[in-house]
N, CA, C and O of each residue as an XYZ file, in Angstrom:
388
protein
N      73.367     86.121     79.445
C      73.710     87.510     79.209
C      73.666     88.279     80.522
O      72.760     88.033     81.318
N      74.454     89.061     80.756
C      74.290     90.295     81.458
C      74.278     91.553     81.136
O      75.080     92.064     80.354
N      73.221     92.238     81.811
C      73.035     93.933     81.138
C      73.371     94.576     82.346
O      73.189     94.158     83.490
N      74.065     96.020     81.844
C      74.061     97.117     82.941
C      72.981     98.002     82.164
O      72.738     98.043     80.958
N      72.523     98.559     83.022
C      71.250     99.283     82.759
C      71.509    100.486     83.851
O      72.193    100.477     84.874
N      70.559    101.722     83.143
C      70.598    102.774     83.909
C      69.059    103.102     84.109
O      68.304    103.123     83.136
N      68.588    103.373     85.470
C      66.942    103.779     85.819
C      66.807    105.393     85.757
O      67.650    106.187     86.173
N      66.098    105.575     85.409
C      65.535    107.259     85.688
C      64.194    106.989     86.971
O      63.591    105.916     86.998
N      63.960    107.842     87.717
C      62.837    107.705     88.801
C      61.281    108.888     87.975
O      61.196    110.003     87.461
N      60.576    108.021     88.228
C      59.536    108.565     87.857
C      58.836    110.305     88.271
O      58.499    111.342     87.699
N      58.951    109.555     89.998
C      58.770    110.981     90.269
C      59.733    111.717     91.125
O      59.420    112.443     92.068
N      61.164    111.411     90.628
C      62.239    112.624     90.671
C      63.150    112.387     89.280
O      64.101    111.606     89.296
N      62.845    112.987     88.313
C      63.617    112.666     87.336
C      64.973    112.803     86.769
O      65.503    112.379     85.742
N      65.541    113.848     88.200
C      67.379    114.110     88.026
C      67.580    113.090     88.378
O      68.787    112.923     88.198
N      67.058    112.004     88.901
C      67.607    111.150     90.081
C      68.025    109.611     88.537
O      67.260    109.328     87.614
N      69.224    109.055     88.775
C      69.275    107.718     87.814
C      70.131    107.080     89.167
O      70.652    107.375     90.243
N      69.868    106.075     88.307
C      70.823    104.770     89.166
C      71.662    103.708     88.094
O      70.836    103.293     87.280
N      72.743    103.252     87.882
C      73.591    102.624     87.136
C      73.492    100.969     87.902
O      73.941    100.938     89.047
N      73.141    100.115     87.545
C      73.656     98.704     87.635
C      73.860     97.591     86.898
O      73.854     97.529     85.669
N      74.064     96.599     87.767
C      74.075     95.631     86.757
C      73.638     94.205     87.019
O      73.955     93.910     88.172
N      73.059     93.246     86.420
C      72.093     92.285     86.192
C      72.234     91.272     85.609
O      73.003     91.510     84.678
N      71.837     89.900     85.600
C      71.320     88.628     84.585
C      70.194     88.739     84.840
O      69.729     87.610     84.682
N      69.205     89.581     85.232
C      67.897     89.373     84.785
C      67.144     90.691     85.168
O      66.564     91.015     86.204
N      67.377     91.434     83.814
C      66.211     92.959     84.032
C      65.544     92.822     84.235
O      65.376     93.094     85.424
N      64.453     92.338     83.610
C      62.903     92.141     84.454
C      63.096     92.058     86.111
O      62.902     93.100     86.737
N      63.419     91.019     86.738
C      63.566     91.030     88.180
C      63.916     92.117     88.796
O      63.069     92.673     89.496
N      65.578     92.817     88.650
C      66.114     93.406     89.303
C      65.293     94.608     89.285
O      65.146     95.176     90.367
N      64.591     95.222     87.997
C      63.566     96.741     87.718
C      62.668     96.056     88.958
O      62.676     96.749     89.976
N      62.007     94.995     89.035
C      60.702     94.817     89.845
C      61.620     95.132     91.064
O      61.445     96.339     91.230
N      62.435     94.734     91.934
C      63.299     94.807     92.801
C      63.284     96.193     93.499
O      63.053     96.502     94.668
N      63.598     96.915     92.427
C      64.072     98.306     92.742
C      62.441     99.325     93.038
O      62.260    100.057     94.011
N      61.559     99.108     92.032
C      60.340     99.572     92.534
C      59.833     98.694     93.742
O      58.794     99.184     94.184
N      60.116     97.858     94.243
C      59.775     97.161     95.562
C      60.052     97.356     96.633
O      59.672     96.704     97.606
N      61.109     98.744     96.622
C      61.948     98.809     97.861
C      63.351     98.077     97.989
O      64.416     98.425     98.499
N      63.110     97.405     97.602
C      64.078     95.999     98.068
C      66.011     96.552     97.655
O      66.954     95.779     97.823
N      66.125     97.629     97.261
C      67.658     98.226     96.996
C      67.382     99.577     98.010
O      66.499    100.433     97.944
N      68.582     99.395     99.037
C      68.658    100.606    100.070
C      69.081    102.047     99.393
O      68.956    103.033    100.119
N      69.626    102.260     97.909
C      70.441    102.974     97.569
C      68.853    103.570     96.171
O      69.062    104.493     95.384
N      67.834    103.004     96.193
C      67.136    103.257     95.159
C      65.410    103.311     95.894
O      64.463    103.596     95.162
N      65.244    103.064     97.084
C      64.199    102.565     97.776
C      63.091    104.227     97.814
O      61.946    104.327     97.373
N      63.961    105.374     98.511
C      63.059    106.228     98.034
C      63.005    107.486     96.777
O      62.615    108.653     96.741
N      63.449    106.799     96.082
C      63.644    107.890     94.501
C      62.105    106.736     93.885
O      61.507    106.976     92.836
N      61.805    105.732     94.680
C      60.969    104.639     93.301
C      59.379    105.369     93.035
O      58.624    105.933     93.827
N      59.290    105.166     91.997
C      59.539    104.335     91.047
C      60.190    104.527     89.803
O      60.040    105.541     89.121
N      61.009    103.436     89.457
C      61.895    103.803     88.607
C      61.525    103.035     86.988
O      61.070    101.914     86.758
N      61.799    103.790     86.337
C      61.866    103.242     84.927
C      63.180    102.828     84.058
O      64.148    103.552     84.290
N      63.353    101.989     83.281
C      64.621    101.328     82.478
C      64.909    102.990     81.775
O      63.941    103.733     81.938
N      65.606    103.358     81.345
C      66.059    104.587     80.925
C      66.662    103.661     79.744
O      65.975    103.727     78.725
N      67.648    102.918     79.658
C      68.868    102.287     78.970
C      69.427    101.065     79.304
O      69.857    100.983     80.455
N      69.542     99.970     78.496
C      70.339     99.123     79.030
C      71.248     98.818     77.632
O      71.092     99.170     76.463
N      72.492     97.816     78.459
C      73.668     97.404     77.068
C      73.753     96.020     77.681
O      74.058     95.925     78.870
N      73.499     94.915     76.938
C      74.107     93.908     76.899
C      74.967     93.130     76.528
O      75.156     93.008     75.318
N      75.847     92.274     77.595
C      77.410     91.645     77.393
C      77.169     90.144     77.798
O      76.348     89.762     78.631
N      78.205     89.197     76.912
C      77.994     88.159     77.030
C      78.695     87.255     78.395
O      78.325     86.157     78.811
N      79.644     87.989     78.833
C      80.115     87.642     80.071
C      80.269     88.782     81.437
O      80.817     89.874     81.283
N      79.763     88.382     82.609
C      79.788     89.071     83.572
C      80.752     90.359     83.886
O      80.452     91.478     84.304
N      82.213     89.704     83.479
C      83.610     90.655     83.646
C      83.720     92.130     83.235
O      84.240     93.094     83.798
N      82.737     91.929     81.494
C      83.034     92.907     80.708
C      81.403     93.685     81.531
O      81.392     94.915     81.506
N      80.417     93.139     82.053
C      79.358     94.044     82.572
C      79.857     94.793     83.500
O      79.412     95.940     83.543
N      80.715     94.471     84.325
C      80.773     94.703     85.576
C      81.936     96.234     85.432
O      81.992     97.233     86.149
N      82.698     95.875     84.272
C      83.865     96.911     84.009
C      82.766     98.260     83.688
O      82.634     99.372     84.198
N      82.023     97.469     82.485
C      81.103     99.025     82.204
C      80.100     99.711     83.265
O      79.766    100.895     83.230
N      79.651     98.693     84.277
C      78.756     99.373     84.743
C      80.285    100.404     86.056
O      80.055    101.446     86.670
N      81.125     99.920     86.066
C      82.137    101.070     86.979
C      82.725    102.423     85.974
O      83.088    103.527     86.381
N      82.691    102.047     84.904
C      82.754    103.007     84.147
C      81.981    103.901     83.677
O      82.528    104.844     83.106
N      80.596    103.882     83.765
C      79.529    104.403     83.700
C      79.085    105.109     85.149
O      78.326    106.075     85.240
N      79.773    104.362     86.340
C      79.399    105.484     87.641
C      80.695    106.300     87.616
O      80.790    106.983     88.635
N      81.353    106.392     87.073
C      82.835    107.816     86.798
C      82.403    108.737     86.154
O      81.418    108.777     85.417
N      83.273    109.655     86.469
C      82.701    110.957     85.791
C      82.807    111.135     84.410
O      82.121    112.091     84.050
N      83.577    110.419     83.225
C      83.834    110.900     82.353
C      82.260    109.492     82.009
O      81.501    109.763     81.078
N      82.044    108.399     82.688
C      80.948    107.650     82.557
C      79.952    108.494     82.419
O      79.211    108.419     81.439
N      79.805    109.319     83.275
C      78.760    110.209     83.422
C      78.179    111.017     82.337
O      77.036    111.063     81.883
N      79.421    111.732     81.995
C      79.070    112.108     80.940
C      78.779    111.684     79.371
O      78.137    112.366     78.572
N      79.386    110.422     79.113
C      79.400    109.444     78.481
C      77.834    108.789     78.138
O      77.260    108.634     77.060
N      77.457    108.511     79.405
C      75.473    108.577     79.237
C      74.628    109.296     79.053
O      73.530    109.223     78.501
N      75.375    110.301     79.725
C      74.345    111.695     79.308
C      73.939    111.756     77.759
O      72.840    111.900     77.224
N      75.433    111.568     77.151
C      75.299    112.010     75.387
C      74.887    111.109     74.731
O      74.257    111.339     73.698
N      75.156    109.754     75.194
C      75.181    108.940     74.273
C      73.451    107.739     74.994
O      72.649    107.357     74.142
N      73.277    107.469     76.086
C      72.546    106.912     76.726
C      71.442    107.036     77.101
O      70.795    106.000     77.251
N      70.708    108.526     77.437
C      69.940    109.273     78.363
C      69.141    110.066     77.163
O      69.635    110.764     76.277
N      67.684    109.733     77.411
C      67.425    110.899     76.649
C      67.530    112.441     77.709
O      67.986    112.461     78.852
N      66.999    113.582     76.979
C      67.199    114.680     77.941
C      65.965    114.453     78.730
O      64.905    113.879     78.480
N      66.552    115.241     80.026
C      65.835    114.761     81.277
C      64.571    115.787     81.040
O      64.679    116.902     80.530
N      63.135    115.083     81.594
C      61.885    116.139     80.999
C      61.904    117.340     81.621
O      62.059    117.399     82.840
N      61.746    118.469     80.837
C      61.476    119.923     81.658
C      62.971    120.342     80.850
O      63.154    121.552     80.988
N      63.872    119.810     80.203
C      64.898    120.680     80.304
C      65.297    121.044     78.382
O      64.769    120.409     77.469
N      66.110    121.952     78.220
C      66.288    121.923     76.730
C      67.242    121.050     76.266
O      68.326    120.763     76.775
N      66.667    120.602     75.112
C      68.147    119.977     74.249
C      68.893    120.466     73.396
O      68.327    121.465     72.953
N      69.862    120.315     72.913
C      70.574    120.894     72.327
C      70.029    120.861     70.516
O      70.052    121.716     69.630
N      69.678    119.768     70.557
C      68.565    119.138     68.977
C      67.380    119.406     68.701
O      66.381    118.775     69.047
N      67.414    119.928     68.352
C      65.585    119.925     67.588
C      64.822    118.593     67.171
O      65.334    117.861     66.324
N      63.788    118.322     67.668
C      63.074    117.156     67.405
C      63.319    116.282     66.067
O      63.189    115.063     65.950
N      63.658    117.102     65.217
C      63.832    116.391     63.793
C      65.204    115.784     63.783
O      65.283    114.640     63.335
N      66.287    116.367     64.203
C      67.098    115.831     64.833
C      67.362    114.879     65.621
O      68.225    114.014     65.475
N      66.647    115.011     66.451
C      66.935    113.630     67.859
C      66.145    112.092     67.468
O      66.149    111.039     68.106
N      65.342    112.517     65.883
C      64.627    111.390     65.004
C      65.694    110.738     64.305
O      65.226    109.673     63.904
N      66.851    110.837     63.969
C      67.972    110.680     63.036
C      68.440    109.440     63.692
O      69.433    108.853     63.264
């Protein structure tokens, strides 16, 4: 399997990162390790979301579609919970559904 997954940073929480993987566990340890130039000082990061696909092709399409803008927004609604500190549009009993 391969997953694209999206990180939220612990202690900057506007901050996400979109990629993609055959092995979450590793690549999350990776990214809190420093070891990604593009994620090294937002860390530490947490899994926010991931989707898993059975072949590489179709990961690789979503995770480019997910860094576009209509991607963007696409996670926001459907992917992301709301980022902490900010309002949602749902009321708690709601966002339980």
């Amino acid at each position: 399997m391969y997953y694209v997954y999206i990180l939220r940073s612990i202690a900057h929480p506007k901050q996400t990162y979109i990629g993609y993987t055959h092995d979450l566990k590793t690549r999350l340890a990776q990214h809190n390790a420093g070891k990604s130039a593009h994620t090294s000082k937002f860390a530490p990061w947490a899994l926010a979301s991931y989707i898993a696909f059975p072949d590489e092709s179709l990961a690789i399409r979503m995770e480019k579609y997910l860094k576009s803008g209509s991607g963007h927004s696409f996670a926001k609604r459907h992917l992301l919970a709301p980022k902490p500190g900010t309002d949602s549009k749902f009321t708690p009993e709601q966002r339980q559904r």
